[in-house]
PDB file as gemmi writes it, atoms N, CA and C in Angstrom:
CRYST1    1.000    1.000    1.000  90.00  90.00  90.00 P 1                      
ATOM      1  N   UNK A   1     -13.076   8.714   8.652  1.00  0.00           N  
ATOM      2  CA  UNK A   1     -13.328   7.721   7.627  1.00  0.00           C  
ATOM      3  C   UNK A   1     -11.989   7.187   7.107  1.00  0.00           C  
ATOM      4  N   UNK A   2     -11.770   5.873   7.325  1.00  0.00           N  
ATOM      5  CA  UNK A   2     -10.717   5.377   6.436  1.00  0.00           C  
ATOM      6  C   UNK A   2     -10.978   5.155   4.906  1.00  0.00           C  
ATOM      7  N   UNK A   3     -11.594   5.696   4.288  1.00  0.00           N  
ATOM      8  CA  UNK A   3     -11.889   4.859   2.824  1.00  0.00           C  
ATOM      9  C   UNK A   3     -10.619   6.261   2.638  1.00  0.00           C  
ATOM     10  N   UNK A   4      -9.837   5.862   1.638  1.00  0.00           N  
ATOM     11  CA  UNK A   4      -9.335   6.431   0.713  1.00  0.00           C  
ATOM     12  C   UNK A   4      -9.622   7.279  -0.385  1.00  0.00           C  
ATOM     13  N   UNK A   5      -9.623   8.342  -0.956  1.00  0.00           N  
ATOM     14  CA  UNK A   5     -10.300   9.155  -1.838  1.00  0.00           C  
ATOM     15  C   UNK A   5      -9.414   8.879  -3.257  1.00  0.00           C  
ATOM     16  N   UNK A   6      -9.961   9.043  -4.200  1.00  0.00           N  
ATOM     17  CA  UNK A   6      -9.148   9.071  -5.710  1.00  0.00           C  
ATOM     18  C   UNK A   6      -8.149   9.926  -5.709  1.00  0.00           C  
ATOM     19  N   UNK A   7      -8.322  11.063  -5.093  1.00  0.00           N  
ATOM     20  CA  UNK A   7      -7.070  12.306  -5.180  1.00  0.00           C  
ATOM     21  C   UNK A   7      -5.988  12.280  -3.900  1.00  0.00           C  
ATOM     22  N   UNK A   8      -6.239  11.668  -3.003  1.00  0.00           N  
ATOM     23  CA  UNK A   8      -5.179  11.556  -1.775  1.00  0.00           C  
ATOM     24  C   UNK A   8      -3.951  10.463  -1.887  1.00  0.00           C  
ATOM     25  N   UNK A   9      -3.284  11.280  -1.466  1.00  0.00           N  
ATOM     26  CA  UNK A   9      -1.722  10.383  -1.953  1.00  0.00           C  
ATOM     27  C   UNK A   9      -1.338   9.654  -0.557  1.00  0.00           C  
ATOM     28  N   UNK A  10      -1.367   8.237  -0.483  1.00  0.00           N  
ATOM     29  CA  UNK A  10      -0.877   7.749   0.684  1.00  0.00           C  
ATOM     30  C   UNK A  10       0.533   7.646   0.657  1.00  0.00           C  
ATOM     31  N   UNK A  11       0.973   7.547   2.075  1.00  0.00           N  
ATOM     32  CA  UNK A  11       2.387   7.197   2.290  1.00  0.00           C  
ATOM     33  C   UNK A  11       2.775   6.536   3.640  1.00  0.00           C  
ATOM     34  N   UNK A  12       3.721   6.241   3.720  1.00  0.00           N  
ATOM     35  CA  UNK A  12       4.192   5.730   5.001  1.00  0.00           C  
ATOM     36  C   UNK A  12       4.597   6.601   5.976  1.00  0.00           C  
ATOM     37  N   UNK A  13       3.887   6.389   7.237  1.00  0.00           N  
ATOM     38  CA  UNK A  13       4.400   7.421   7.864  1.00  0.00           C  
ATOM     39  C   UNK A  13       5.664   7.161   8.646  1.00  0.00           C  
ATOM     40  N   UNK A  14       6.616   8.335   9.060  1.00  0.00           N  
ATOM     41  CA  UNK A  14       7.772   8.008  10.054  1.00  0.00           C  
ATOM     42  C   UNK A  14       7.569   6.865  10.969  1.00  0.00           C  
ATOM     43  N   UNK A  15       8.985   5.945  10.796  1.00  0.00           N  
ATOM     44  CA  UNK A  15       8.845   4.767  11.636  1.00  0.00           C  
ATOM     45  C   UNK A  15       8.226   3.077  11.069  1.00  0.00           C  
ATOM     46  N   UNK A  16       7.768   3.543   9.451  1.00  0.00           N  
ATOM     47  CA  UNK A  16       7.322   2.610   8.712  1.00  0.00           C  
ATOM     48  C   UNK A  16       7.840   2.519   7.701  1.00  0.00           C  
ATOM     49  N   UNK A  17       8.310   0.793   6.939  1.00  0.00           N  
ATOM     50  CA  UNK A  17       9.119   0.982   5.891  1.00  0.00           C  
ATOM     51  C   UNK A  17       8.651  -0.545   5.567  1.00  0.00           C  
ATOM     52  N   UNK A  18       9.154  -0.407   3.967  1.00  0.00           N  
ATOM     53  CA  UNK A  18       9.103  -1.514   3.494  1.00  0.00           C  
ATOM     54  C   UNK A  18      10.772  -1.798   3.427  1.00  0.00           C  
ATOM     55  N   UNK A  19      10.982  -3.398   3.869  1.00  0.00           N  
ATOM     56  CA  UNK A  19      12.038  -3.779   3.995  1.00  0.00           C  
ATOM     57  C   UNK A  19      12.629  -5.114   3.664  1.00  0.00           C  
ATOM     58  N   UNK A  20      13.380  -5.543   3.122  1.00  0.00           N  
ATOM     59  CA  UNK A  20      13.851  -6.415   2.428  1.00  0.00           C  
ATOM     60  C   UNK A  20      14.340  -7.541   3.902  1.00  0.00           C  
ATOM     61  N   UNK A  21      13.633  -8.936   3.966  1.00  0.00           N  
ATOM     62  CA  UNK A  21      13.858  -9.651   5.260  1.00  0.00           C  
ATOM     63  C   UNK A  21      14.676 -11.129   4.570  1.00  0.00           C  
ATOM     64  N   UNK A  22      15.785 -10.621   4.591  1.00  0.00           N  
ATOM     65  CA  UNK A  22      17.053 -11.627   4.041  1.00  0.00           C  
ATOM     66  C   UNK A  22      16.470 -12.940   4.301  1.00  0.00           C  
ATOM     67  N   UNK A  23      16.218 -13.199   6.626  1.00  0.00           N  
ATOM     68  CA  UNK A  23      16.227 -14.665   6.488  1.00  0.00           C  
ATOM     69  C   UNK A  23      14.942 -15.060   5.770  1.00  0.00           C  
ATOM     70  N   UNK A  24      13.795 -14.321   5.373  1.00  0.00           N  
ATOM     71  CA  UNK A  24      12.630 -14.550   5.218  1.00  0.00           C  
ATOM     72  C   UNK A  24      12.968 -14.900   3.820  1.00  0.00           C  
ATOM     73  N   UNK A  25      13.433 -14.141   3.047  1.00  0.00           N  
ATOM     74  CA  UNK A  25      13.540 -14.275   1.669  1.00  0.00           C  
ATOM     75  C   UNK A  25      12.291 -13.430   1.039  1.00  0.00           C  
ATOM     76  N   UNK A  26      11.500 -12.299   1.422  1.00  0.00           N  
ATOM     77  CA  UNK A  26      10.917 -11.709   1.138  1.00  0.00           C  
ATOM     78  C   UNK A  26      10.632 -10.497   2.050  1.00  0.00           C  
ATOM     79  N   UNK A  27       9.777  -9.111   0.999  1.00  0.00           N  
ATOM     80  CA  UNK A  27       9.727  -8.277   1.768  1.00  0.00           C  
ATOM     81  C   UNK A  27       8.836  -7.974   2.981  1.00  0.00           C  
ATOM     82  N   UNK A  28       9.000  -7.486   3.945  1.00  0.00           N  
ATOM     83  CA  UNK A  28       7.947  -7.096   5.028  1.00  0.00           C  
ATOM     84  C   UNK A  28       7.884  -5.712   5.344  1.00  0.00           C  
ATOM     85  N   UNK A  29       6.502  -5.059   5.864  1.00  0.00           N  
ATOM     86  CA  UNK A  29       6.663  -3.886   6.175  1.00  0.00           C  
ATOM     87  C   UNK A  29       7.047  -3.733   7.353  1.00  0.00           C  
ATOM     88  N   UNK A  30       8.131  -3.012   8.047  1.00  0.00           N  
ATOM     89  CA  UNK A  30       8.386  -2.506   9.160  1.00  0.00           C  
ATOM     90  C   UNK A  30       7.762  -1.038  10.009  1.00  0.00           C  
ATOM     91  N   UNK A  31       7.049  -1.441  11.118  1.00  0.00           N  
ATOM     92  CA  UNK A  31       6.635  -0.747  11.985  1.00  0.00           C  
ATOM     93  C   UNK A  31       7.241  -0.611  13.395  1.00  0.00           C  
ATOM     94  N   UNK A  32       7.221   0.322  14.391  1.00  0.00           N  
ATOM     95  CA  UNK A  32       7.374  -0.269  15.490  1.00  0.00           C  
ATOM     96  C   UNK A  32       7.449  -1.225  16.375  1.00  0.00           C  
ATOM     97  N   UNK A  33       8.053  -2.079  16.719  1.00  0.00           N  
ATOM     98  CA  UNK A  33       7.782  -3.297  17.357  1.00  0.00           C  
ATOM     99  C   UNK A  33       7.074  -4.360  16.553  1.00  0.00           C  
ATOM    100  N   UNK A  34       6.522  -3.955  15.299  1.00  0.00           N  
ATOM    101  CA  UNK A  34       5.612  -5.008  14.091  1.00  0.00           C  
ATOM    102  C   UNK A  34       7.064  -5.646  13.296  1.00  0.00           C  
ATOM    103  N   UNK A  35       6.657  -6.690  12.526  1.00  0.00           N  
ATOM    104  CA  UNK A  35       7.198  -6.910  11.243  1.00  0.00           C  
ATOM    105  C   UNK A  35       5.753  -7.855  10.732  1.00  0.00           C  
ATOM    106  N   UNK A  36       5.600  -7.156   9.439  1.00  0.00           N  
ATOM    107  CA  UNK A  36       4.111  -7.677   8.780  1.00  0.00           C  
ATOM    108  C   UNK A  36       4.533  -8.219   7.536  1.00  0.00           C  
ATOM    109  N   UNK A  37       4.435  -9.916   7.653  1.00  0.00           N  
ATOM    110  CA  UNK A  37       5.083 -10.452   6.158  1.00  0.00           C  
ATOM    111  C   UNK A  37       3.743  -9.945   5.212  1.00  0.00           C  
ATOM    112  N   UNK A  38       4.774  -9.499   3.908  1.00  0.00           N  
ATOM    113  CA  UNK A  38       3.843  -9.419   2.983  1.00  0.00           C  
ATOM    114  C   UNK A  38       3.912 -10.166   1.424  1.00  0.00           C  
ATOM    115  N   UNK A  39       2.683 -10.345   0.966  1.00  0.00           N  
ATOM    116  CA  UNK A  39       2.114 -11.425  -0.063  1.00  0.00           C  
ATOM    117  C   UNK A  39       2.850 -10.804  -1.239  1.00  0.00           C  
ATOM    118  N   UNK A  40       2.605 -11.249  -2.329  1.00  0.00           N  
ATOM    119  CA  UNK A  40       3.082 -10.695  -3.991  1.00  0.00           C  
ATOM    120  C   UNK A  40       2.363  -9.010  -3.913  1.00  0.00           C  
ATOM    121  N   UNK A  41       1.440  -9.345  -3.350  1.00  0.00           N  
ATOM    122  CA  UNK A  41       0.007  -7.999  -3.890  1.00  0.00           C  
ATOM    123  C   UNK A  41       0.384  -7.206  -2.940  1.00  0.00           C  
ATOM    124  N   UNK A  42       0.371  -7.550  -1.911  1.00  0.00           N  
ATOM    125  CA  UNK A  42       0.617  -6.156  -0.772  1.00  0.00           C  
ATOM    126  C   UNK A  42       2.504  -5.501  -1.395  1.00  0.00           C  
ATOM    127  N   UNK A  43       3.325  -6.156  -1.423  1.00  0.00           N  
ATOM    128  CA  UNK A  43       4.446  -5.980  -1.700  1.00  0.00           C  
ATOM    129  C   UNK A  43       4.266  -4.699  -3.350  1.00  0.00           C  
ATOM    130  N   UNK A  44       3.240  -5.111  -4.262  1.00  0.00           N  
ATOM    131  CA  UNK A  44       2.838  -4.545  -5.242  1.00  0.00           C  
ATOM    132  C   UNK A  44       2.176  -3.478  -5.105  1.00  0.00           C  
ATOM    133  N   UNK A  45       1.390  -3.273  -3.892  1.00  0.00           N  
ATOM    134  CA  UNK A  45       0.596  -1.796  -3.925  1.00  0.00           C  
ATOM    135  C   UNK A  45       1.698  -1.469  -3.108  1.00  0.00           C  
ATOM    136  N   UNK A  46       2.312  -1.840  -1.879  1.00  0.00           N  
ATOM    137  CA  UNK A  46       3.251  -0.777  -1.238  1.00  0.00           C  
ATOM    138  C   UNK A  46       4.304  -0.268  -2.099  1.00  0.00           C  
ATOM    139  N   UNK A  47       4.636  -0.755  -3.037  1.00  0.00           N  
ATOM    140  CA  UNK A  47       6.058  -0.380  -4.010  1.00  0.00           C  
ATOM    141  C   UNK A  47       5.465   0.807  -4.694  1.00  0.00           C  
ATOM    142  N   UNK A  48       4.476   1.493  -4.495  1.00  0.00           N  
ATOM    143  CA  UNK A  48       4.094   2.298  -5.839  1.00  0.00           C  
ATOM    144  C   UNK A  48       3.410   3.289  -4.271  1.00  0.00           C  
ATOM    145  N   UNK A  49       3.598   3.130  -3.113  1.00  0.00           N  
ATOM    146  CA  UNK A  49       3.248   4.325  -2.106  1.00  0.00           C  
ATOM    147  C   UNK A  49       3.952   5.025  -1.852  1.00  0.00           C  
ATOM    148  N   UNK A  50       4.154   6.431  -2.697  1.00  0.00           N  
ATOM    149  CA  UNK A  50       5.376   6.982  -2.685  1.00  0.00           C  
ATOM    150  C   UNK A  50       4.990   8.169  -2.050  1.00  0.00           C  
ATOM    151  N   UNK A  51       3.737   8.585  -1.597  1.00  0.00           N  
ATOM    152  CA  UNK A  51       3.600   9.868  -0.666  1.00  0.00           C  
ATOM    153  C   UNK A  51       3.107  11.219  -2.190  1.00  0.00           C  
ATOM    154  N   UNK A  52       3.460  10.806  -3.132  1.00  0.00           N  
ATOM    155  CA  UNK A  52       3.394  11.787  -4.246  1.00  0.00           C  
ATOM    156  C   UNK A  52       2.557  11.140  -5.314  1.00  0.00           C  
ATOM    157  N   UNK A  53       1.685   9.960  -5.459  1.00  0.00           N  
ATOM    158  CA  UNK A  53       1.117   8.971  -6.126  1.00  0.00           C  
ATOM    159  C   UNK A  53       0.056   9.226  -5.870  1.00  0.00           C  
ATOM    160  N   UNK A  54      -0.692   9.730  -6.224  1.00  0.00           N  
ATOM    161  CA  UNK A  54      -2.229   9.459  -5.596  1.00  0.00           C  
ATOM    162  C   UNK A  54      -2.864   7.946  -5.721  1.00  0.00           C  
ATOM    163  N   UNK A  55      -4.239   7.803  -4.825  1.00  0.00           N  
ATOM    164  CA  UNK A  55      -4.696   6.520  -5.150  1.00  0.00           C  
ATOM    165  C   UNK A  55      -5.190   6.175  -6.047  1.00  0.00           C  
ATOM    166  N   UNK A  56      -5.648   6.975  -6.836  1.00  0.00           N  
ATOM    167  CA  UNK A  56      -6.081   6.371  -8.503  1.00  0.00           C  
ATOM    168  C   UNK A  56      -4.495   6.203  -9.258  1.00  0.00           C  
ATOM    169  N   UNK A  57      -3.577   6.877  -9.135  1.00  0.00           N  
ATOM    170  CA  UNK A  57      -2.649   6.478 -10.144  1.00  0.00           C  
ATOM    171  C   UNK A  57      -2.061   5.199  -9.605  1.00  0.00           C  
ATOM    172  N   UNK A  58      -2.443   5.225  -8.181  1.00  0.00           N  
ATOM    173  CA  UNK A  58      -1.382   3.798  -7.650  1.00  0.00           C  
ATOM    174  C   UNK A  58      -2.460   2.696  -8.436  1.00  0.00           C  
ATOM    175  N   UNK A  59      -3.867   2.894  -8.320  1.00  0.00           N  
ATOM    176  CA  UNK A  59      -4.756   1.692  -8.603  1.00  0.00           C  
ATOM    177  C   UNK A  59      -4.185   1.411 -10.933  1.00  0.00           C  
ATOM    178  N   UNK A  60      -4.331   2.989 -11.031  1.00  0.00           N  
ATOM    179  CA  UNK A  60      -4.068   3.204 -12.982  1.00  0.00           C  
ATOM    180  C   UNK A  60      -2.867   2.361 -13.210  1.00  0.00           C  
ATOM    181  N   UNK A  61      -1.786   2.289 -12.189  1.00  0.00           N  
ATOM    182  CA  UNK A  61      -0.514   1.891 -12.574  1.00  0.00           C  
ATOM    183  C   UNK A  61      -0.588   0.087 -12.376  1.00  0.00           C  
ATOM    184  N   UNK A  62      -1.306  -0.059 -11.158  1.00  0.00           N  
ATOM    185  CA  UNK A  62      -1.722  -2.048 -11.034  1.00  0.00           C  
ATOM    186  C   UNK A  62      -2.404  -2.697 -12.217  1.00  0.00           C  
ATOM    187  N   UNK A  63      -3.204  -1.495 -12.760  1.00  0.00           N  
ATOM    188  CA  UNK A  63      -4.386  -2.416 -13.772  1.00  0.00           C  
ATOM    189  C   UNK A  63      -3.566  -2.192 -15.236  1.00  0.00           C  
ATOM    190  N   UNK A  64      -2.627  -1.487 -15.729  1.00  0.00           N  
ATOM    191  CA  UNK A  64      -1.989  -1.659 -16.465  1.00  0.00           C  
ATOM    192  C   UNK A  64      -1.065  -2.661 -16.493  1.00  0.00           C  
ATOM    193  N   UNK A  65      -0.293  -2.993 -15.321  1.00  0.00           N  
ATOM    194  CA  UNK A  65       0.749  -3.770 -14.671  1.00  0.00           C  
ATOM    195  C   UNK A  65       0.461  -5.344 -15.036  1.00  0.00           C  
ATOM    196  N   UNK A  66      -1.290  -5.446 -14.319  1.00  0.00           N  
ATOM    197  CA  UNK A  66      -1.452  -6.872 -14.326  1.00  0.00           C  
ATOM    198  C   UNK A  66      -2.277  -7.092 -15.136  1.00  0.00           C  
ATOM    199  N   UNK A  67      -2.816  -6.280 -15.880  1.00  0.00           N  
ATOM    200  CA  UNK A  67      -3.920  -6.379 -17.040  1.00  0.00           C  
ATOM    201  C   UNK A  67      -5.495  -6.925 -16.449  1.00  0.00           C  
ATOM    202  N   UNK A  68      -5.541  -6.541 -15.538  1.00  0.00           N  
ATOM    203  CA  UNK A  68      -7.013  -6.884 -14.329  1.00  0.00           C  
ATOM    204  C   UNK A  68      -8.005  -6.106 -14.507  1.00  0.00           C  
ATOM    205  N   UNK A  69      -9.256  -6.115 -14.186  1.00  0.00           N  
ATOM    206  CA  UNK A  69     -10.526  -5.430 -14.237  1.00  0.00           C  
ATOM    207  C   UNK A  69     -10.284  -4.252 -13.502  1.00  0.00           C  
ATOM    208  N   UNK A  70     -10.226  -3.109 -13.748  1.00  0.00           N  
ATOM    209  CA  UNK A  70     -10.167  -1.912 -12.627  1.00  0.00           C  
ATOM    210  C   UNK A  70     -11.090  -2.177 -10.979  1.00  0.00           C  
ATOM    211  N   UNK A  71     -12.291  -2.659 -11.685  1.00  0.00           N  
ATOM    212  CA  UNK A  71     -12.927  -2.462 -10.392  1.00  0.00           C  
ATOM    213  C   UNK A  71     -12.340  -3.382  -9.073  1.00  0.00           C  
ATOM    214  N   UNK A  72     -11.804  -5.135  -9.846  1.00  0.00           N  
ATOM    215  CA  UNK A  72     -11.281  -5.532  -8.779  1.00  0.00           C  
ATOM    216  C   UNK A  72     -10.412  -4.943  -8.191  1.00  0.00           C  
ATOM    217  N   UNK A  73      -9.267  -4.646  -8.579  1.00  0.00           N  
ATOM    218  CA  UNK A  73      -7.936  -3.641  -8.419  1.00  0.00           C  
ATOM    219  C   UNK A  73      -8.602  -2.868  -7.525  1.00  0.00           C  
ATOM    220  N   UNK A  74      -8.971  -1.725  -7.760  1.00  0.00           N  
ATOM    221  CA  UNK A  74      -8.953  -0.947  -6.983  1.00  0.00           C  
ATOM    222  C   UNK A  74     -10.169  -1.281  -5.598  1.00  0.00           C  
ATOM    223  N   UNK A  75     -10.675  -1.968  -5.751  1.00  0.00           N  
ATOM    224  CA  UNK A  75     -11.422  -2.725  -4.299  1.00  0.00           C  
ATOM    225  C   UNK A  75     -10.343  -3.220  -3.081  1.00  0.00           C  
ATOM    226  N   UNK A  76      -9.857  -3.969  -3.666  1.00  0.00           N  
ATOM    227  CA  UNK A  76      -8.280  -4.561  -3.488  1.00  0.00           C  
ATOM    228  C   UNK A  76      -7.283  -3.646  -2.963  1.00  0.00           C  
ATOM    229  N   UNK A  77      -7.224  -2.526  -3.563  1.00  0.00           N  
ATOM    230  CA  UNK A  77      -6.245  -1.789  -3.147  1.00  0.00           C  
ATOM    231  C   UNK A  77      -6.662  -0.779  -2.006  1.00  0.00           C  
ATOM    232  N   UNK A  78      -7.741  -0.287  -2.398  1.00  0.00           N  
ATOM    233  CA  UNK A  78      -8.630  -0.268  -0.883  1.00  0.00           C  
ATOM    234  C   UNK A  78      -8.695  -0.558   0.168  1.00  0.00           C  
ATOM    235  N   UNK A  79      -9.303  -1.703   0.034  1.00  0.00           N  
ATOM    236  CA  UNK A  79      -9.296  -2.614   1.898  1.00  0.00           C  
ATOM    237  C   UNK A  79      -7.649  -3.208   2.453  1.00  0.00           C  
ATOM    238  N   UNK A  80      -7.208  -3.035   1.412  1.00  0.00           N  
ATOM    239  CA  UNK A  80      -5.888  -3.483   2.125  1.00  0.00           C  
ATOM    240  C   UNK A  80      -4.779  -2.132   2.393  1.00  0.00           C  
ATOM    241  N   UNK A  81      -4.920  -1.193   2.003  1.00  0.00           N  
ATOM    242  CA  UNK A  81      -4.810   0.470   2.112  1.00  0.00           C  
ATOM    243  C   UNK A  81      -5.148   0.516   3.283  1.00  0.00           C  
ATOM    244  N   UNK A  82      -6.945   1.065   3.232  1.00  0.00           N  
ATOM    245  CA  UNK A  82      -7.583   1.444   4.334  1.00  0.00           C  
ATOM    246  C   UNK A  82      -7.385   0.528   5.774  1.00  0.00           C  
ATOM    247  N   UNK A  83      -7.034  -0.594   5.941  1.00  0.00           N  
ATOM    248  CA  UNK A  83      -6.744  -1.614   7.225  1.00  0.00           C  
ATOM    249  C   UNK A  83      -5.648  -0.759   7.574  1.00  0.00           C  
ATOM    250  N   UNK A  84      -4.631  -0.723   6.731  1.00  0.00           N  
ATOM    251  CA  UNK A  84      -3.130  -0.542   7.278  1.00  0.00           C  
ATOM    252  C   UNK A  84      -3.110   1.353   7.556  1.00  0.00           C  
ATOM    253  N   UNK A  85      -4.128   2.036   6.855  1.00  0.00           N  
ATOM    254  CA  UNK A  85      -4.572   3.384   7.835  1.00  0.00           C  
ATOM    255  C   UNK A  85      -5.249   2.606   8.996  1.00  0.00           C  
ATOM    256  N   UNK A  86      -6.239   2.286   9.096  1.00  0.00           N  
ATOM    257  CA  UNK A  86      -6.676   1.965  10.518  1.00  0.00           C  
ATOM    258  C   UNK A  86      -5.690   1.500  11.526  1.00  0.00           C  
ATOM    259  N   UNK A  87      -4.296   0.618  11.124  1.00  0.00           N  
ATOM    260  CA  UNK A  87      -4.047   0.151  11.935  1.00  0.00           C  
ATOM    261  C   UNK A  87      -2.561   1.522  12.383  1.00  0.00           C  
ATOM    262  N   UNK A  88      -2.821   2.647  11.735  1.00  0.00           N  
ATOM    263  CA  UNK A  88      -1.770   3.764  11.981  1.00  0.00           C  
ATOM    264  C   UNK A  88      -0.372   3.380  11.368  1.00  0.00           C  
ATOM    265  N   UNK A  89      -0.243   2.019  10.319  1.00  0.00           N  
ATOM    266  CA  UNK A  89       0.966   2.160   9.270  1.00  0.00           C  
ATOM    267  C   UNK A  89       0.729   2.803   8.075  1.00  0.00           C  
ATOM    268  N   UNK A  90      -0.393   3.836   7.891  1.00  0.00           N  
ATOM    269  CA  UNK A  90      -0.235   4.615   6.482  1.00  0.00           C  
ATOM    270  C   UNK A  90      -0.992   5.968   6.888  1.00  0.00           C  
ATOM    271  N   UNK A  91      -0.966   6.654   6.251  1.00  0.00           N  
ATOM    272  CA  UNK A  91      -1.624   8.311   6.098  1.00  0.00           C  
ATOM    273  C   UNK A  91      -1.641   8.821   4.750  1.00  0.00           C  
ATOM    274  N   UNK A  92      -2.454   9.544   5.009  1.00  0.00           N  
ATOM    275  CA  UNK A  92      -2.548  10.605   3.283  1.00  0.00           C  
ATOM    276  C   UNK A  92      -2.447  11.785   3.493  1.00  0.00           C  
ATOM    277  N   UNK A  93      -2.062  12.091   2.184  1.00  0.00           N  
ATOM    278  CA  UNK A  93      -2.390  13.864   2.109  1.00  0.00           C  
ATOM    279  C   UNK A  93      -3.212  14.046   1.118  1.00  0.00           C  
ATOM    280  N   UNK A  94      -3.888  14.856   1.870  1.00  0.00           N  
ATOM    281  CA  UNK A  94      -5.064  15.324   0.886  1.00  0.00           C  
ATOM    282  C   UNK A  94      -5.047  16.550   0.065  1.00  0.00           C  
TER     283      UNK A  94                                                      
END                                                                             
């Protein structure tokens, strides 16, 4: 199951990074052979995937941040989480 649990702390696994793309003028995540431009929001949940965060505090820390409805937030932070596990740029510990 990719859904994410409230208590599992995602992180990047070896070989994945968020990275600052000079000519781009914004950040992208780096994978193997990938470079994945990313939006305001993705750039915003990856900055707070620290491997030691769980997913409710990463979602507690956005809805304070942007002053948003929890439920959107964390829907949001979800499907765009859970893709980038499916696609083998994230993991958790449970």
């Amino acid at each position: 199951m990719l859904r994410i649990q409230p208590d599992e702390c995602p992180y990047l696994p070896r070989g994945v990074r968020l990275h600052d793309d000079v000519v781009r003028g914004n950040k992208v995540l780096l994978a193997p052979e990938k470079a994945i431009e990313l939006d305001g929001i993705g750039v915003a949940i990856l900055s707070r995937v620290t491997g030691k965060a769980t997913f409710a505090a990463i979602v507690d820390d956005l809805v304070e941040t942007f002053d948003a409805p929890r439920d959107q937030i964390e829907q949001d932070v979800q499907s765009f989480l859970s893709r980038l596990r499916g696609r083998m740029y994230l993991r958790v510990i449970s």
